[in-house]
Each structure stands twice: as C-alpha cells, then as structure tokens.
C-alpha positions in Angstrom: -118.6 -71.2 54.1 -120.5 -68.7 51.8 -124.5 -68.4 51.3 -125.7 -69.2 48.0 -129.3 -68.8 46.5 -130.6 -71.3 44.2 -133.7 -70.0 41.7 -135.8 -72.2 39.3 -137.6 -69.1 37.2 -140.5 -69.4 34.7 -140.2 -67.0 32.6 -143.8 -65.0 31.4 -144.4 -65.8 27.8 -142.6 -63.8 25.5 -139.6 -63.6 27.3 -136.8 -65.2 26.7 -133.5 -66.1 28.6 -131.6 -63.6 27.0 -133.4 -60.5 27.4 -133.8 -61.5 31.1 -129.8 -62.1 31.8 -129.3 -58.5 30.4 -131.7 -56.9 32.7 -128.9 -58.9 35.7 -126.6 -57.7 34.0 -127.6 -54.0 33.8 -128.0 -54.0 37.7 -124.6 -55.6 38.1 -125.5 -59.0 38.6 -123.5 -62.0 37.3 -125.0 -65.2 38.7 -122.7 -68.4 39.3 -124.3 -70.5 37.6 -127.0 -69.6 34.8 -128.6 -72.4 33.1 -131.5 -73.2 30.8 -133.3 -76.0 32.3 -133.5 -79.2 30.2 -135.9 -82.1 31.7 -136.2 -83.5 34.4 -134.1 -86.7 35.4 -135.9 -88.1 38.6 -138.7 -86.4 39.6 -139.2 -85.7 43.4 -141.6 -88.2 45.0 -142.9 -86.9 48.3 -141.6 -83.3 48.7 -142.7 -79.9 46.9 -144.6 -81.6 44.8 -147.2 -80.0 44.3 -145.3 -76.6 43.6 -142.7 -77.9 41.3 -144.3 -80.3 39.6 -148.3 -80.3 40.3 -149.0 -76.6 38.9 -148.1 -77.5 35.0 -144.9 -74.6 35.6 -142.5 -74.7 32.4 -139.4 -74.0 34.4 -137.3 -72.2 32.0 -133.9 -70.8 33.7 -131.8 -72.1 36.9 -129.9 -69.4 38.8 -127.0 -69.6 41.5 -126.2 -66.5 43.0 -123.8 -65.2 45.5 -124.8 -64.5 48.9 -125.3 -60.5 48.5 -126.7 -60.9 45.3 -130.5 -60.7 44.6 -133.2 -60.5 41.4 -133.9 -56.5 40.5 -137.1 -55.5 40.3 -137.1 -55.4 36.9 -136.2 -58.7 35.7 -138.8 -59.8 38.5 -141.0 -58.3 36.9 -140.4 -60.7 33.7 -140.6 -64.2 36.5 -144.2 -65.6 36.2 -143.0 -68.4 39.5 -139.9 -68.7 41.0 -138.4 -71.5 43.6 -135.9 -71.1 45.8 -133.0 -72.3 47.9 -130.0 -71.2 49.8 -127.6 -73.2 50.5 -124.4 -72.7 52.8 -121.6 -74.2 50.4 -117.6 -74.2 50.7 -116.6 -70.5 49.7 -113.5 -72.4 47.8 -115.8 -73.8 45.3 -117.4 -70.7 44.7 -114.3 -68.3 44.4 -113.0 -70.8 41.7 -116.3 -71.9 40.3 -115.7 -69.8 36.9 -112.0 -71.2 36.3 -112.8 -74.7 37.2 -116.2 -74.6 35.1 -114.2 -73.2 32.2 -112.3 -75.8 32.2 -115.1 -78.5 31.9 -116.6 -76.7 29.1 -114.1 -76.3 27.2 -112.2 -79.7 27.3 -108.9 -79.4 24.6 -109.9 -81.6 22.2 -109.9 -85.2 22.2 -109.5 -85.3 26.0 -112.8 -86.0 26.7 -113.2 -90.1 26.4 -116.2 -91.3 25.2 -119.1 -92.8 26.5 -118.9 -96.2 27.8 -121.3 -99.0 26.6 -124.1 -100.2 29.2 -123.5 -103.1 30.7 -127.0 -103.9 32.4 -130.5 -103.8 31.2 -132.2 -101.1 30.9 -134.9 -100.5 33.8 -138.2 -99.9 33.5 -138.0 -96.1 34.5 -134.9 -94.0 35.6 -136.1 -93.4 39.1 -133.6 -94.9 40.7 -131.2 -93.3 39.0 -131.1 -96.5 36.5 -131.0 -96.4 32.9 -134.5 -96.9 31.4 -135.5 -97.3 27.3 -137.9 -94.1 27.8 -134.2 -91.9 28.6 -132.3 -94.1 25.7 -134.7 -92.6 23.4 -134.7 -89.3 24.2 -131.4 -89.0 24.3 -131.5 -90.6 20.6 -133.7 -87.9 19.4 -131.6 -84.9 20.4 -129.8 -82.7 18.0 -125.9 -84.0 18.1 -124.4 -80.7 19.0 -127.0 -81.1 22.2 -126.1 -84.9 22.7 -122.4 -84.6 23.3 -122.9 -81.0 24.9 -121.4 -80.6 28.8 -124.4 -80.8 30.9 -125.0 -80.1 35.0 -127.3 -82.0 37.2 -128.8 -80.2 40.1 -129.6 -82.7 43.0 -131.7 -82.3 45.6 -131.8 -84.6 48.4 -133.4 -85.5 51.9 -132.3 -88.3 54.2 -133.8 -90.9 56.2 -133.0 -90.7 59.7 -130.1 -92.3 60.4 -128.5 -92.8 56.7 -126.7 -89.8 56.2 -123.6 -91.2 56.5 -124.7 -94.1 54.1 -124.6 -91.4 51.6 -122.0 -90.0 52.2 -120.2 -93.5 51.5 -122.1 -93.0 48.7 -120.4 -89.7 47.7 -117.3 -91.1 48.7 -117.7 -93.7 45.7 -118.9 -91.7 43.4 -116.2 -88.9 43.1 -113.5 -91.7 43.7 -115.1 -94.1 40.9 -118.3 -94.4 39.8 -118.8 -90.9 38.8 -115.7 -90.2 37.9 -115.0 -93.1 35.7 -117.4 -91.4 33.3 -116.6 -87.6 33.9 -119.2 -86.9 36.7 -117.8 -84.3 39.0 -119.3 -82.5 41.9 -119.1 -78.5 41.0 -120.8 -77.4 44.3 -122.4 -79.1 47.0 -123.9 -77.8 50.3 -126.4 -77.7 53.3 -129.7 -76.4 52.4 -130.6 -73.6 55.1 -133.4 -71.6 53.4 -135.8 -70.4 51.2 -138.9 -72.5 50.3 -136.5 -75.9 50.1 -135.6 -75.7 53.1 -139.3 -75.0 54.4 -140.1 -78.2 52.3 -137.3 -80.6 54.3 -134.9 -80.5 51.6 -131.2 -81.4 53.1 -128.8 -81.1 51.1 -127.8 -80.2 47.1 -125.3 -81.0 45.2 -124.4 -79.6 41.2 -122.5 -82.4 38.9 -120.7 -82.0 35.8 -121.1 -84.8 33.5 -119.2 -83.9 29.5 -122.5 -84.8 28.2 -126.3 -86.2 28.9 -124.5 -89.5 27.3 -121.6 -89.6 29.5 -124.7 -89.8 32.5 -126.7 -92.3 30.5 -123.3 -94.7 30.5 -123.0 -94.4 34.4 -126.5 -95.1 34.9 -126.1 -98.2 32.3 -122.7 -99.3 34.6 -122.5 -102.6 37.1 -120.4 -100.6 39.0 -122.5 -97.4 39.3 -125.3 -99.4 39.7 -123.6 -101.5 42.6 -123.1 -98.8 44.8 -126.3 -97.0 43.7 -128.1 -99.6 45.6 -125.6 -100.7 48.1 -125.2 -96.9 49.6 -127.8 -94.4 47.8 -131.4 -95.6 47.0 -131.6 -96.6 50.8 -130.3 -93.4 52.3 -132.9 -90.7 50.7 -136.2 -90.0 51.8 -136.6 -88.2 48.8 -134.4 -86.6 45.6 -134.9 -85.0 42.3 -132.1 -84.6 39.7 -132.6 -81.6 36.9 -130.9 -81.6 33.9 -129.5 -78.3 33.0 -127.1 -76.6 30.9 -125.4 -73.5 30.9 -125.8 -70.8 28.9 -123.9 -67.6 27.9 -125.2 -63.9 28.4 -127.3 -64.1 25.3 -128.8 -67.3 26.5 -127.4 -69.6 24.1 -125.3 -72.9 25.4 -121.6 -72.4 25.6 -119.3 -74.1 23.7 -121.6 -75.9 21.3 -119.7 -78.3 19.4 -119.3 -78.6 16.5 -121.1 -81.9 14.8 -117.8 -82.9 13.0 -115.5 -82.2 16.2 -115.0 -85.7 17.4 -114.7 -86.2 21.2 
C-alpha cells in the first residue's frame, strides 16, 4: 500500500489550470491524476458540508498525488481553498495508473460500445444514484466533443455501522456487471486515513472510469444497476458524494477530445 493525497483546489480568479500545472511542473511535480472538475453528481448530505458545499467555492481542479509529493509554494500561492484527503491505496494501481489510464482514454476506435437505452423512469433527482430528467438535460446541452468525452467519478463514501460488507457486495457487482456492462471501471480505490476527510468521517474513496458522462447516465437508467443499487448500496452509506471530473493535459485542456465526426 502507498499514501496518496487527494486535493479539490479553487483556483484565485485569474488563474487558470494551465498556468498552475506548470508551476508543478517546474518544481518537479507530476500529479496522478489532474482533472478539471465538472459538476457535481450526488452532493454529500450530512458530512463537510458546509466546507465543500456551504461557502459558494467554485472548485476548479482535482489533484492525486503521490505519497512524497506536495503543492510548492508557489502554486499555493495561486489556491484561493483547497480540500484534502489521503488515502492509503494499493501501490499496483498506482505504479500502472498512467498505462492503464492511457488505455481508457484513448480507446482504438470503434471499441468503445455505445450507450445503452434506459430502461426505467427517470427519478425525481439523481441522489440515489438514479437517473433523473434535471441530469438528461444537462447532459443534452453539452457540446458533443464533451458528451462522448472519457470522464472519472470521484466517490467518497462513509458507512453505517455494520454495512460495510453490504457494499462491498455492492462493489463486487458493480465491477463484475453492473458497472462494467457500461464501461465503469474502478481506477483507484482506498481507505481514507487523513487530511480534512478523514477528520470529517469520510471512509473510503474510490475513482471510476466511465468512456463518457452518457455511458454513466445509461447505468443509472439500467434495471440491473438499479437492482443492486438498492439491494446492496443506498442502505450501506451514511453518507457519499460522487464528482464529475475529467482529466486534462499539462496545458489544462481535456485529453483526447474527440473529434465530432469520429463515431464511437
């Protein structure tokens, strides 16, 4: 196992993602995961609440970095409010993190099947992890390079006593089925141990690749997600919040925009 530290970063106004992945780079540090933050899926409920969501913070960038690895002082100096967590996570996962990642963003072509239709209503909010009209239409309005773009989902996740294992049934399904079936894959998952999560009561995170914010909406929309969402998941957390993110290159652009003619 490996210590990793999780950052949300606001960025002060005026600067942007790019000019504060150079100043990283300059000191020597290449994160494992940097990501422009995209909306919020499911919005935490009970815990840091008021920090991540009761302040009005614009979080702009997610960070992963390796255990030795920390923010210079100057690109701190560019953070208006950070958020943190470390996380003790399978040192396999890490040390093959880039390859595997490549991989998923840069699918040969045609491999990627597309997303399935829903198969149950839509629900009056996504919450539950549940597909709801208010995420059909924004994923209607985005751009189509954005729409069928790879995205991540950082989860966050605290259990009531007792249902740990539940989820872990949970996890079981997903990565053998549910998830799968429509390209979800866990890219790093581990015990939270510090940092202002851990402080908070958060458990546990895990970071899941879906080939795009479509390919998410389809699982959510599925009988069979949706039969094990509520069978092993909804019942086992105390609390959750899933981010959108995706991941951008050194210039803070997202990699591997497709083209709108490429067909999936």
């Amino acid at each position: 196992m490996v210590l990793c530290n999780l950052q949300f970063i606001s960025l002060k106004n005026g600067v942007s993602i790019g000019s504060f992945l150079a100043k990283l780079r300059r000191s020597g540090i290449k994160p494992v995961v940097q990501a422009r933050i995209i909306r919020w899926m499911i919005l935490p409920t009970q815990i840091s609440i008021g920090y991540l969501l009761g302040r009005n913070i614009h979080w702009d960038l997610l960070l992963i970095l390796g255990e030795t690895d920390s923010i210079p002082h100057e690109a701190q100096l560019d953070i208006d409010s950070t958020w943190s967590a470390s996380s003790g996570v399978s040192s396999k996962a890490i040390s093959n993190y880039e390859a595997v990642n490549a991989e998923l963003l840069h699918p040969p072509p045609r491999s990627v099947k597309p997303p399935g239709k829903h198969t149950v209503k839509p629900s009056r909010t996504s919450q539950n992890l549940e597909m709801s009209t208010e995420l059909e239409e924004w994923i209607a309005a985005l751009p189509t390079p954005l729409k069928e773009h790879p995205v991540s989902m950082l989860n966050l996740l605290a259990f009531n006593p007792g249902k740990k294992d539940q989820y872990k049934q949970y996890g079981a399904e997903f990565s053998a089925k549910v998830g799968s079936k429509h390209g979800g894959r866990v890219k790093i998952v581990g015990r939270v141990v510090g940092g202002q999560a851990h402080r908070d009561g958060w458990e546990e995170i895990a970071f899941v690749h879906y080939p795009s914010v479509q390919h998410f909406a389809s699982m959510a929309g599925s009988k069979d997600y949706q039969d094990a969402n509520h069978k092993y998941r909804l019942g086992a957390l105390k609390d959750t919040f899933i981010c959108c993110v995706m991941e951008v290159d050194d210039n803070g652009n997202p990699t591997n925009i497709r083209s709108i003619k490429e067909k999936l």
